[in-house]
N, C-alpha and C positions, 0 to 999 in steps of 0.2 A: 608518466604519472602512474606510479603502479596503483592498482585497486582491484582490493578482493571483493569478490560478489558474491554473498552465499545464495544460494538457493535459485541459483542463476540455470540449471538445466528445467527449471518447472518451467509451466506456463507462461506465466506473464515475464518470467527471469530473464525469458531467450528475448523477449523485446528488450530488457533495462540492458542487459549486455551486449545483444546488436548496438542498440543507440550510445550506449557509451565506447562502445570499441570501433565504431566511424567516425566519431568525436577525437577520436585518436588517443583516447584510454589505452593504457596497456593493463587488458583486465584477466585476472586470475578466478574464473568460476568455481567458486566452492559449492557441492555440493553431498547428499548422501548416495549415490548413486556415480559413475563416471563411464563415458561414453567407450570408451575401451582402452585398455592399454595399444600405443601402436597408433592410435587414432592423432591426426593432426587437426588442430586450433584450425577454426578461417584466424586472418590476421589478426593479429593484436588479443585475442583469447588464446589461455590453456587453463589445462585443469587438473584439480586437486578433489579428489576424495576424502570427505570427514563427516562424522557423528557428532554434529554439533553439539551436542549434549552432554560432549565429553570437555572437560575442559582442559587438559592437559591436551589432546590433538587441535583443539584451535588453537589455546599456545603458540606450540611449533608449528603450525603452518603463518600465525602470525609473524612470529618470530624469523620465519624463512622468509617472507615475502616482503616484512618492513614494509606496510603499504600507507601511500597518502593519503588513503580513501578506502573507507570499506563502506559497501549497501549490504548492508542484512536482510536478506527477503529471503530465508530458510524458514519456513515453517511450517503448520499445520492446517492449512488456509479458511477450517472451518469446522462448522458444528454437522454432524450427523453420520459422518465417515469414522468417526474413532471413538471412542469411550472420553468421555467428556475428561476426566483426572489426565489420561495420557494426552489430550490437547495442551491442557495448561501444563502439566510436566515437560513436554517438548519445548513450547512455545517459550515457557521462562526461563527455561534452566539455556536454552538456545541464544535466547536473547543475553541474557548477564552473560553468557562463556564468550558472546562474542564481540558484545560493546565494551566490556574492562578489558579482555586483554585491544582492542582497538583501541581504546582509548590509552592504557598505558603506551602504545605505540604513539601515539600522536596523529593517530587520523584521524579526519573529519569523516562523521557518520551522518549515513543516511538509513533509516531504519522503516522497517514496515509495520507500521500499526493498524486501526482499520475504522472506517465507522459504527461499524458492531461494538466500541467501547463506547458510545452513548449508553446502550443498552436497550435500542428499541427494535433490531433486526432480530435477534430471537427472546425478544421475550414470551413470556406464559399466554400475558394478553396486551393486545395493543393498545399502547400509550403515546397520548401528545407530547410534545415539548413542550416547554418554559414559549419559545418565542419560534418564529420563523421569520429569515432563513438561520439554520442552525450555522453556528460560527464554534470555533474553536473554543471557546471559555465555555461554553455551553457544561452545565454540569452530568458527568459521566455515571450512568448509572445499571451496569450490566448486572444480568442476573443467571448468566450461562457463564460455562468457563471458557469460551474464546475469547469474547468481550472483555471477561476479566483478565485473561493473561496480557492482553493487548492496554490495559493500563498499569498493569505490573511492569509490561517492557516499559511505556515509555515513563514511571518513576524511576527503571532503572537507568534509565538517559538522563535523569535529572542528576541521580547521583554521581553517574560517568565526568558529566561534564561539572557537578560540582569539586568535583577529587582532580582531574586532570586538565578542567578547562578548552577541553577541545569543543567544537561545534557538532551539535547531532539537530537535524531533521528527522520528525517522526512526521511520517504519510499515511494518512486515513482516507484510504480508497474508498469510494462509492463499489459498486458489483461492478467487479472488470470485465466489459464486454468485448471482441474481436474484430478485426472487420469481415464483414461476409458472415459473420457468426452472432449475430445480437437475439440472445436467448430472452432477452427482456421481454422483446415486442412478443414472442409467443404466450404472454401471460396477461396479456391486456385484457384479457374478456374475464379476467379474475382479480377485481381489486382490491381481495385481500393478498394475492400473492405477492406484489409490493407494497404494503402497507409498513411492512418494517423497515423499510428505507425509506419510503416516502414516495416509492417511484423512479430513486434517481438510478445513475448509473458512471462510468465513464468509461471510454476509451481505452485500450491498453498502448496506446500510443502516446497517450496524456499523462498518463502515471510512468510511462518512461523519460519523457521530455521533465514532469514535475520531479524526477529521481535525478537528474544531471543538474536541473535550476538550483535542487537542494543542497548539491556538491558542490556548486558556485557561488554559489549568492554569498555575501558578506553580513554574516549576525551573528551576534555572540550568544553563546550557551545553549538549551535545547529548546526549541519551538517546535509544535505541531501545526501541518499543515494538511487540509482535507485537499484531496484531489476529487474532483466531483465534473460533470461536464455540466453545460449554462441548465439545464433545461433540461424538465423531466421526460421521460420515454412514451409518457399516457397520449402526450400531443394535444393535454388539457389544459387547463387551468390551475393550479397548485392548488387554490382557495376552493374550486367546486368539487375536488376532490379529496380533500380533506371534509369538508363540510358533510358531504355526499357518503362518507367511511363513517366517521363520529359522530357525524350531528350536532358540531360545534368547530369554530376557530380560535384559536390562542388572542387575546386581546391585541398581544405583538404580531401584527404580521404584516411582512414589509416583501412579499414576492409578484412582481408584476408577471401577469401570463401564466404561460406554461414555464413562467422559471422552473431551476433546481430548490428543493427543502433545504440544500445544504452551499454556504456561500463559499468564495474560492477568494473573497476580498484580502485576505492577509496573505496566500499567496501572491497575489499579485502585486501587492505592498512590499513585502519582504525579499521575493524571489524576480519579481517581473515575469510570473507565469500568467497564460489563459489558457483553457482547453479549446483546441483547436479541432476537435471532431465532434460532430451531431450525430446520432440515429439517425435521420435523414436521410444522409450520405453513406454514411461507413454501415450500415447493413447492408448493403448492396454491394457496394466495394471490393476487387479482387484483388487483395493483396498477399502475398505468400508469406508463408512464414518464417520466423528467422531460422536458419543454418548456421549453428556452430560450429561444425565441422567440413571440413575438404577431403571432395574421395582421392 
């Protein structure tokens, strides 16, 4: 099963291409950067060098590789690192270069989108939702341009898939946390610092397991699905914390405990996924990192 994986040397990339290349993937890392010429693949990876942004070079790498499967997770993962135009320049022009020529290929895509296309992770000032727990139909309302490129990609999965018919999964990560590495908990004594998410968080082992579920699962056309872990990082109550921030709760609200703000129910409907790591646990956790490469 060939599959390209862009953006596969970044962070979170090296888990979704560990977990799909023990899966027994034969996966092609695309990325803008390449570990060296001369440099060997661990099994089942090699890798390709491209400027997503270009589209005639995804082309031919598409074209070389004919793949059954391409994950898109090439991009510019946030606000505050770049000049806000060259986020969304990257991010859109990355995403259409690389979901039409996949989809003219005939692969089933998996794509990166993010919870920041609600619009409440950087807005000006902090706003409630319509309801909790936040679900997919939840209406999108960014006012930065990551958020916004992040609903510009996945209309352009609607269109991919209405022109070619192939299957895309867009994933709206919660903030990807590590094991051994959970940057979250160090912000607990400040609850505005998660107020634009709500708190939540997930896994980068959850968003790799929900990037294979997405490759498998059997649905037609493109759906979004949030990866989010059960349960927020505060170790509160969702409701005394919202209440406690705003001074009010949405008339809708259906979160017992310390849930998550954000529900994973149509994952689990569509995919048969759950998040299978806590804070709890995986802050503590040593686990090393993935190695794409063999000395």
């Amino acid at each position: 099963m060939a599959t390209l994986v862009t953006g596969g040397l970044g962070r979170s990339g090296r888990w979704i291409v560990t977990t799909l290349a023990d899966a027994g993937y034969d996966v092609v890392c695309v990325d803008f950067t390449h570990p060296g010429w001369g440099i060997q693949g661990r099994e089942n990876v090699e890798f390709r060098r491209c400027d997503l942004t270009e589209f005639g070079k995804v082309a031919h790498i598409v074209a070389e590789i004919d793949p059954d499967h391409v994950v898109h997770w090439g991009a510019i993962p946030a606000m505050g690192r770049t000049a806000g135009v060259e986020v969304f320049e990257n991010n859109v022009m990355a995403t259409y270069n690389v979901l039409v020529t996949a989809g003219r290929a005939g692969a089933d895509i998996v794509a990166a989108s993010s919870e920041s296309a609600y619009g409440t992770a950087f807005a000006e000032e902090p706003w409630l939702p319509d309801y909790f727990p936040i679900d997919e139909t939840h209406e999108l309302r960014p006012e930065d341009s990551y958020g916004t490129s992040k609903v510009v990609g996945e209309n352009i999965a609607d269109m991919v898939t209405r022109k070619n018919g192939v299957k895309i999964a867009s994933i709206r990560p919660s903030w990807i946390q590590y094991p051994n590495e959970y940057r979250c908990l160090d912000t607990r004594d400040d609850l505005s610092a998660g107020v634009g998410n709500f708190w939540s968080y997930v896994d980068v082992r959850d968003i790799a397991s929900l990037v294979q579920a997405g490759l498998e699962a059997d649905f037609d056309g493109h759906e979004p699905f949030l990866g989010v872990a059960a349960e927020n990082y505060m170790d509160r109550p969702l409701r005394e914390l919202i209440a406690e921030y705003f001074r009010e709760v949405p008339e809708t609200f259906d979160v017992d405990g310390d849930g998550s703000a954000f529900t994973t129910r149509k994952a689990q409907e569509l995919l048969e996924w759950v998040p299978a790591h806590s804070w709890d646990t995986a802050a503590t956790e040593t686990v090393p990192d993935p190695q794409l490469t063999v000395d």
